[in-house]
C-alpha positions as CSV (number, residue, x, y, z in Angstrom):
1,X,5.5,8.6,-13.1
2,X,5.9,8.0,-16.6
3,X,8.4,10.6,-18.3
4,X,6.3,12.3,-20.5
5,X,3.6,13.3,-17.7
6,X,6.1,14.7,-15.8
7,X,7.4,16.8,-19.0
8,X,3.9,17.8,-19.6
9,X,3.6,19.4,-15.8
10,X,7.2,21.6,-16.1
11,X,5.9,22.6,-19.7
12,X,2.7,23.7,-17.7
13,X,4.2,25.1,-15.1
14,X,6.7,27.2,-16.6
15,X,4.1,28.1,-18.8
16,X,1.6,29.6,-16.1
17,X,4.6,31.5,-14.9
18,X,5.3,32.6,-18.3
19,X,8.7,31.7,-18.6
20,X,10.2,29.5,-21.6
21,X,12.2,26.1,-21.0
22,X,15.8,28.3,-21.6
23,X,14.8,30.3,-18.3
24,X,14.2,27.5,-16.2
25,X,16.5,28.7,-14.0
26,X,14.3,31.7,-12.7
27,X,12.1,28.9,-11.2
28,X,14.5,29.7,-7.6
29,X,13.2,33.2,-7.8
30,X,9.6,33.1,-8.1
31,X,7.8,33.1,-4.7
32,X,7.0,30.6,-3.0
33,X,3.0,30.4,-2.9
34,X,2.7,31.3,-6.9
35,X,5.1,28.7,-7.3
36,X,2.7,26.2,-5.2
37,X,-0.2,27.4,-7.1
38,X,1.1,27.7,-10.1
39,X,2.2,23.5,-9.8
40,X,-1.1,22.5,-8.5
41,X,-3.0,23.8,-11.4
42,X,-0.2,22.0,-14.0
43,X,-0.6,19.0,-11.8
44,X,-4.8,19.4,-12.2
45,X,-4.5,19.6,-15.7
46,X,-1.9,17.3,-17.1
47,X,-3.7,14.7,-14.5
48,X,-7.0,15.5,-16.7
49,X,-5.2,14.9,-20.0
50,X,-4.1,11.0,-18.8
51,X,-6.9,10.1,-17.2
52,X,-8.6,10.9,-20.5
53,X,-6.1,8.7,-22.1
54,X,-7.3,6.0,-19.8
55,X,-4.2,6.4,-17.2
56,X,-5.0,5.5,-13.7
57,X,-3.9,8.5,-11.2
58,X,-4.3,7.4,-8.0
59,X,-1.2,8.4,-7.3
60,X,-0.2,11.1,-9.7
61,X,1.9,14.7,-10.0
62,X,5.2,15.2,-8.3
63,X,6.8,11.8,-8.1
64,X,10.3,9.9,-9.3
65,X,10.6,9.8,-12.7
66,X,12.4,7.0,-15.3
67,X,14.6,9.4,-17.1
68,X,18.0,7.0,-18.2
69,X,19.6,8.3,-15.9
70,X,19.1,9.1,-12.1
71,X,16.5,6.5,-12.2
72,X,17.3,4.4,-14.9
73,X,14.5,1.4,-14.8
74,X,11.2,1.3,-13.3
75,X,11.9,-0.7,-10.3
76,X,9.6,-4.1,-10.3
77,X,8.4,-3.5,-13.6
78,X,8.6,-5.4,-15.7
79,X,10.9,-7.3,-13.4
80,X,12.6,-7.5,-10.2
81,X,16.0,-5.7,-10.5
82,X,18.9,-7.5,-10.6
83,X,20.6,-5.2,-8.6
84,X,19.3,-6.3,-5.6
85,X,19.1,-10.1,-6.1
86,X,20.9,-11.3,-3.7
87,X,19.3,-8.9,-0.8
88,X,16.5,-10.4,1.4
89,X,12.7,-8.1,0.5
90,X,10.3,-7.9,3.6
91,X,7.0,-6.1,2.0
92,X,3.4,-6.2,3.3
93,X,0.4,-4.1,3.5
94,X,-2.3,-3.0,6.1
95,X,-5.8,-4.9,5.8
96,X,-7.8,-2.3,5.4
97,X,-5.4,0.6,4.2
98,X,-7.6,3.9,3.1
99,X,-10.8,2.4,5.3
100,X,-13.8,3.9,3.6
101,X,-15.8,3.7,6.5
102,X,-13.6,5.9,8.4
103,X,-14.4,8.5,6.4
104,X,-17.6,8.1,5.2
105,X,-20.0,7.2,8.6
106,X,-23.0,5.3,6.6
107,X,-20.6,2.6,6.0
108,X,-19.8,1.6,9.3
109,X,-23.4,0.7,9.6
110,X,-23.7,-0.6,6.2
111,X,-25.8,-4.0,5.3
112,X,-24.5,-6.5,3.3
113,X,-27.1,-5.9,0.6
114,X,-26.1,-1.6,0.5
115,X,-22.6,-3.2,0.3
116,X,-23.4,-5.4,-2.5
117,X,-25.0,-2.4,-4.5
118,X,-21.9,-0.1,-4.0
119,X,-20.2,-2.9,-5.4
120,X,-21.6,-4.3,-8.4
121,X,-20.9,-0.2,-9.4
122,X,-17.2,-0.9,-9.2
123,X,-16.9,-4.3,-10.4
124,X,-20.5,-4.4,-12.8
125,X,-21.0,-8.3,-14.0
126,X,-18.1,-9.8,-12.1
127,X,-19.3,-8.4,-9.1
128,X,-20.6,-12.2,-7.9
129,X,-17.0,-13.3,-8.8
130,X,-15.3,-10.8,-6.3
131,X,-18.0,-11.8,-3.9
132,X,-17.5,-15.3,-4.2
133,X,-13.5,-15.3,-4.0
134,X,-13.2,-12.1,-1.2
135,X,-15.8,-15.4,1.2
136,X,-13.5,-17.6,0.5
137,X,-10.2,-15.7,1.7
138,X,-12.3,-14.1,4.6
139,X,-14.7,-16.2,6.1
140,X,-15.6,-14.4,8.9
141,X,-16.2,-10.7,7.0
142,X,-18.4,-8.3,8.5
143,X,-20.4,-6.2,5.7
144,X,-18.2,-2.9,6.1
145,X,-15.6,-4.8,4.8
146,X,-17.1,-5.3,1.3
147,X,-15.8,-1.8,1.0
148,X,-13.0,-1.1,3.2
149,X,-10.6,-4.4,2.5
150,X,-8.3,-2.9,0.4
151,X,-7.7,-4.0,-2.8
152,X,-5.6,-0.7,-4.1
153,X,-2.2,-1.4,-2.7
154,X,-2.6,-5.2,-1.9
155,X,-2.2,-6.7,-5.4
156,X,0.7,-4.2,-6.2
157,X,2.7,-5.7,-3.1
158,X,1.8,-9.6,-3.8
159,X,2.7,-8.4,-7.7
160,X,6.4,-7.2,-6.0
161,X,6.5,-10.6,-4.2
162,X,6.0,-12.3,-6.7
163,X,8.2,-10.8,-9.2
164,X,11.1,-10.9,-6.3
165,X,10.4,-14.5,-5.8
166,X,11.2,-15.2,-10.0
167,X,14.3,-14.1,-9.3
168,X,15.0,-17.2,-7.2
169,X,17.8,-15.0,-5.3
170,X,17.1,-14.1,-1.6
171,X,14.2,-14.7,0.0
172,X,10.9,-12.6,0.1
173,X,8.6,-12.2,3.2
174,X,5.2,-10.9,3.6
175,X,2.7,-9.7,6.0
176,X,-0.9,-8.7,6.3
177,X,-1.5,-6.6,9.2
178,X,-5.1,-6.9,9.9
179,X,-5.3,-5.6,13.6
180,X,-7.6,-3.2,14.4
181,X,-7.8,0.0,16.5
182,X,-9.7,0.7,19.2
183,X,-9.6,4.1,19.1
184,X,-12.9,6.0,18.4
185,X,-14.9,3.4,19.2
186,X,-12.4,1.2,16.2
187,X,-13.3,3.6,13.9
188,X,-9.7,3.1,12.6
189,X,-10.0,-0.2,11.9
190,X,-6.7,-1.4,10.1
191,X,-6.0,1.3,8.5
192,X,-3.0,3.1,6.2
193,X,0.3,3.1,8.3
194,X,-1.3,1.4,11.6
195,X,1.5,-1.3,11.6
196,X,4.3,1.4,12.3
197,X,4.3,2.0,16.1
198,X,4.1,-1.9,15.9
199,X,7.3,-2.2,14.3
200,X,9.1,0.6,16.0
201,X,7.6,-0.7,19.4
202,X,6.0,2.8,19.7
203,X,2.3,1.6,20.6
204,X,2.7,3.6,23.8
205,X,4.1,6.4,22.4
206,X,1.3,6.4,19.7
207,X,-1.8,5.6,22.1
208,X,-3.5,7.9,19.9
209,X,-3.4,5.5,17.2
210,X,-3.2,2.5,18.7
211,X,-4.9,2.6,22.0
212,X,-2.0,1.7,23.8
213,X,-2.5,-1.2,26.3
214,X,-1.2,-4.8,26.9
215,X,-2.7,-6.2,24.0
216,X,-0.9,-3.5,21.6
217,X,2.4,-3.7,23.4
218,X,2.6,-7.6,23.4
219,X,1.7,-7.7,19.1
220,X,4.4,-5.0,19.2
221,X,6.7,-7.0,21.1
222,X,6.4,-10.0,18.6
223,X,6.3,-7.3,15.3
224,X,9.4,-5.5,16.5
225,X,11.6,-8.5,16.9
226,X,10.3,-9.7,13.6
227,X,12.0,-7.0,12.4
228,X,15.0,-6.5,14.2
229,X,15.7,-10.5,13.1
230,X,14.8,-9.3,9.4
231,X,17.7,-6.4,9.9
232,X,19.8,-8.7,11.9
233,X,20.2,-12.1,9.7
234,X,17.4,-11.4,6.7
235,X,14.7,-13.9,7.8
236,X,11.8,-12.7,10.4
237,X,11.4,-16.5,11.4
238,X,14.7,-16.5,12.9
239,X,13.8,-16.7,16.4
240,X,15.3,-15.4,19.3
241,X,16.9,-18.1,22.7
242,X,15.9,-20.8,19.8
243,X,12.3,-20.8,19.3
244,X,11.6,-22.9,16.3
245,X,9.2,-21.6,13.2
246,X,6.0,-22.5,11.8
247,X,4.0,-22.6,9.2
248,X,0.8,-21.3,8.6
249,X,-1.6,-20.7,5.4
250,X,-2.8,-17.2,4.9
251,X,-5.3,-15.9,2.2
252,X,-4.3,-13.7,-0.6
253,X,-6.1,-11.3,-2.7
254,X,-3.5,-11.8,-6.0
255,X,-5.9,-9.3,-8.6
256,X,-8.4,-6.9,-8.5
257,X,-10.0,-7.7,-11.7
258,X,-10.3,-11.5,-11.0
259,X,-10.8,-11.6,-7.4
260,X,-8.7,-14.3,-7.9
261,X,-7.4,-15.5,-4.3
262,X,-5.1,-18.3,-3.0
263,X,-3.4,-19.7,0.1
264,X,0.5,-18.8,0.6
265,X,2.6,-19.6,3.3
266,X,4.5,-17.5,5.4
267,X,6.7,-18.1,8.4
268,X,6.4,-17.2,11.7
269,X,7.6,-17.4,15.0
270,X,6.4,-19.6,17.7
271,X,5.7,-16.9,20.0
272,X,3.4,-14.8,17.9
């Protein structure tokens, strides 16, 4: 959160509450659900004011704020910071993240040309452009994922990466985790968080997310000592009893105003 939006919501909370900045300290008095509703409405309007100042708030209210001090620097913007050069960064998203479809039931059954419509709303003139470049990094699309293939937190994490890898200090790693649920009928699909139980080597545990199953257990088997060797020595590719790495090439969505995409490279183990 920038500074002065999180000024503006105190200002507007204190001033629903009717209290002035010198009694801030009565804020541990007031009860709990007027203090609740009393924020929400701050938060409601403040977000209002910036997005009519053109401010995206996708994310947007209570949140870490630069200040000088606790926080000093907005980390990853505009750079890397230094302060952790010299430590490894293993950062990824899932491939579908907030799936549209799972929440909104026409677009599981959506055609490409309803698909192409909902787009060319978003993305107006270039929409042939996004089109064009999100074939070429997934050849094998279905039409629901016109819509669901997230392009929100994607090219905020290859943005990290790539300001990590300027550093030219420790390494960066990155994953796209693109398996899908079948749970309700895969109504899931790959969505926000559904790597977790993968990485923990909870798929069991979280049946009701994952399914459960042999073929969830053995990814998680492979994910979770990806990430124990990450812990362990700061490289995922650093196989257990030996196992060499390879390479493979791996689409990437790098901006969601070009649709520009490339091929990276990423390491893996042999087993996976």
């Amino acid at each position: 959160m920038e500074s002065k939006y999180s000024r503006r919501i105190g200002a507007e909370v204190l001033r629903r509450l009717g209290l002035t900045p010198s009694q801030v300290d009565r804020l541990k008095t007031i009860p709990y659900e007027q203090l609740l509703a009393a924020g929400e409405k701050a938060v409601a309007q403040v977000r209002a004011e910036a997005e009519k100042e053109g401010i995206s708030t996708f994310i947007f209210g209570w949140a870490p704020t630069v200040d000088g001090n606790v926080l000093p620097a907005q980390p990853f913007d505009p750079q890397a910071p230094e302060q952790s050069r010299d430590i490894p960064l293993l950062v990824g998203t899932t491939l579908h993240e907030f799936t549209t479809s799972t929440y909104v039931p026409f677009f599981r059954t959506v055609t490409e040309e309803q698909a192409v419509e909902v787009l060319r709303k978003k993305y107006g003139e270039r929409t042939d452009e996004f089109l064009a470049a999100l074939r070429k990094a997934y050849p094998d699309y279905q039409p629901k994922d016109l819509v669901d293939i997230d392009f929100v937190f994607r090219p905020g994490a290859v943005e990290q990466a790539r300001l990590k890898a300027a550093q030219q200090g420790a390494p960066v790693y990155m994953y796209l985790f693109g398996w899908e649920s079948p749970v309700m009928d895969g109504m899931l699909r790959s969505t926000h968080c559904m790597e977790i139980p993968f990485v923990f080597d909870n798929t069991e545990r979280h049946a009701s997310m994952t399914g459960g199953g042999s073929e969830a257990q053995a990814l998680a088997d492979k994910m979770s000592d990806a990430w124990l060797n990450f812990a362990r020595t700061g490289n995922p590719g650093v196989c257990p009893h030996g196992r060499h790495i390879r390479r493979r090439a791996e689409p990437r969505c790098t901006s969601t105003t070009s649709a520009a995409c490339s091929t990276t490279t990423t390491k893996s183990c042999s087993k996976w």
